[in-house]
N, C-alpha and C positions, 0 to 999 in steps of 0.2 A: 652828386653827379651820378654815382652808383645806381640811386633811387630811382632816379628818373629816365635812362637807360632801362632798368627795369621796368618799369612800370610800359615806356614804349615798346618794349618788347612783347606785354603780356597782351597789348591792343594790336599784334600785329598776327596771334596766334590765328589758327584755324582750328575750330573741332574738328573731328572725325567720327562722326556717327556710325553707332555701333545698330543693328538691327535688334530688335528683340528676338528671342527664340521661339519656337511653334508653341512650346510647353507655358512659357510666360502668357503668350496671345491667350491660350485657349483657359489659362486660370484667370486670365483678365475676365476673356468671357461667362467662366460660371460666376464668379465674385458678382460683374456686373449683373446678373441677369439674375442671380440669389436678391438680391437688393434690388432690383425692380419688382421681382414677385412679392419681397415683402410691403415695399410700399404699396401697391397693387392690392392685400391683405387689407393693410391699416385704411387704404381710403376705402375698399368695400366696408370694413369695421364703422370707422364712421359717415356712409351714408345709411347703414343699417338701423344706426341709432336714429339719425336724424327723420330718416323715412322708410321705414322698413318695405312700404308697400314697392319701393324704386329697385327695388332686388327682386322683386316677384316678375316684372315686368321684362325683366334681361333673361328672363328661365322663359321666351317660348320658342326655341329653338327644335320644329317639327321633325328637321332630315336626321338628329340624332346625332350627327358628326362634329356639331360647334365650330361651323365653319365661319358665320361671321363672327364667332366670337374668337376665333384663328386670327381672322384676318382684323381686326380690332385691334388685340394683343400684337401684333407685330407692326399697328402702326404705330400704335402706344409704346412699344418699346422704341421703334424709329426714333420720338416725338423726345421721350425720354433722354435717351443717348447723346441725340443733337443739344438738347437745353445742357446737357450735364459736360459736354465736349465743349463747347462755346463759352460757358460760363468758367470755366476753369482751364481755358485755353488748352485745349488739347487732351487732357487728365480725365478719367475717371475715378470710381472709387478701386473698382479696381488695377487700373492703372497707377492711381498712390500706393496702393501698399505694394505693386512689384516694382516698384518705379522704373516705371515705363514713360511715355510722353507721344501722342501724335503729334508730328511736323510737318510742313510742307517739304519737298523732297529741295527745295534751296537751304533748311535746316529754319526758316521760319516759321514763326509760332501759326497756326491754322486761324481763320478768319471763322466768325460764326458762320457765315455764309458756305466755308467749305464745312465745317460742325455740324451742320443741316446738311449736308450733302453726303457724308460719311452715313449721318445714322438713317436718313432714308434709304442711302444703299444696304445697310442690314437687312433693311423688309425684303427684301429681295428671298424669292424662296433659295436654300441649302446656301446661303452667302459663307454663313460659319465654319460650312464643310472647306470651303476654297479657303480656308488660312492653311489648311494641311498641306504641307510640303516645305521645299526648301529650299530656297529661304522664302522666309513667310510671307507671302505677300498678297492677304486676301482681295476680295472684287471692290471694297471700300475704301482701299489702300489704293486699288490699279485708277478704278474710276474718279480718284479726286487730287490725284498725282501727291500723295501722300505718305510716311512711313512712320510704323512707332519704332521709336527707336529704344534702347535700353539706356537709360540715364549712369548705372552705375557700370558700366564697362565703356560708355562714351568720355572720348579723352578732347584735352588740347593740347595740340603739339605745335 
């Protein structure tokens, strides 16, 4: 009888999501963005091998500024972020090791659809900047009605 009073009980909880801190967002940010540059690395690495002449070909950039290669890199990272947000519902890698989690703001788990909508909001120029403040709630968070929240100080009461 005990059991099962319990156990209804523990179906009747609510979480209460705790927000992540600024400090947590913006170590997600380097983690994540250190591990896209390196994969970024390993696949220049091997197309190098495979066809060295296809890296010569990406060097004719005349104005000196590498602006399409600016603008490349930040959809690649976009492109990135959404596969790696979707695929792992909400998670990156740097989101596992602070354990963090994007949510939808009803505390549901994010849809690819919003995953891809999160990380093309990155492209967006200075997005990063806009996690600074407080509480954190950058332009990717606002534009897709979303929050990371912090997993280890979120409770059920």
């Amino acid at each position: 009888m005990q059991t099962e009073q319990t156990s209804q009980n523990l179906l009747d909880v609510e979480p209460i999501y705790v927000r992540a801190q600024t400090g947590k967002r913006f170590l997600n940010y380097i983690i994540d963005v250190i591990v896209f540059y390196l994969l970024i690395v390993v696949v220049g690495i091997i197309i190098a091998l495979i066809s060295p002449a296809a890296l010569d070909s990406l060097d004719n950039d005349t104005t000196g500024f590498g602006l399409f290669e600016r603008i490349v890199t930040l959809i690649l990272y976009a492109v990135y972020m959404s596969v790696v947000e979707a695929v792992f519902k909400g998670k990156s890698l740097g989101k596992l090791i602070t354990r963090t989690r994007a949510l939808n703001l009803d505390g549901s788990r994010i849809s690819t659809a919003t995953a891809f909508a999160r990380g093309f909001s990155r492209a967006v120029p200075f997005c990063a900047l806009s996690a600074f403040g407080s509480p954190c709630n950058p332009w990717q968070d606002k534009w897709t009605d979303t929050l990371v929240i912090d997993e280890k100080q979120t409770e059920i009461v």
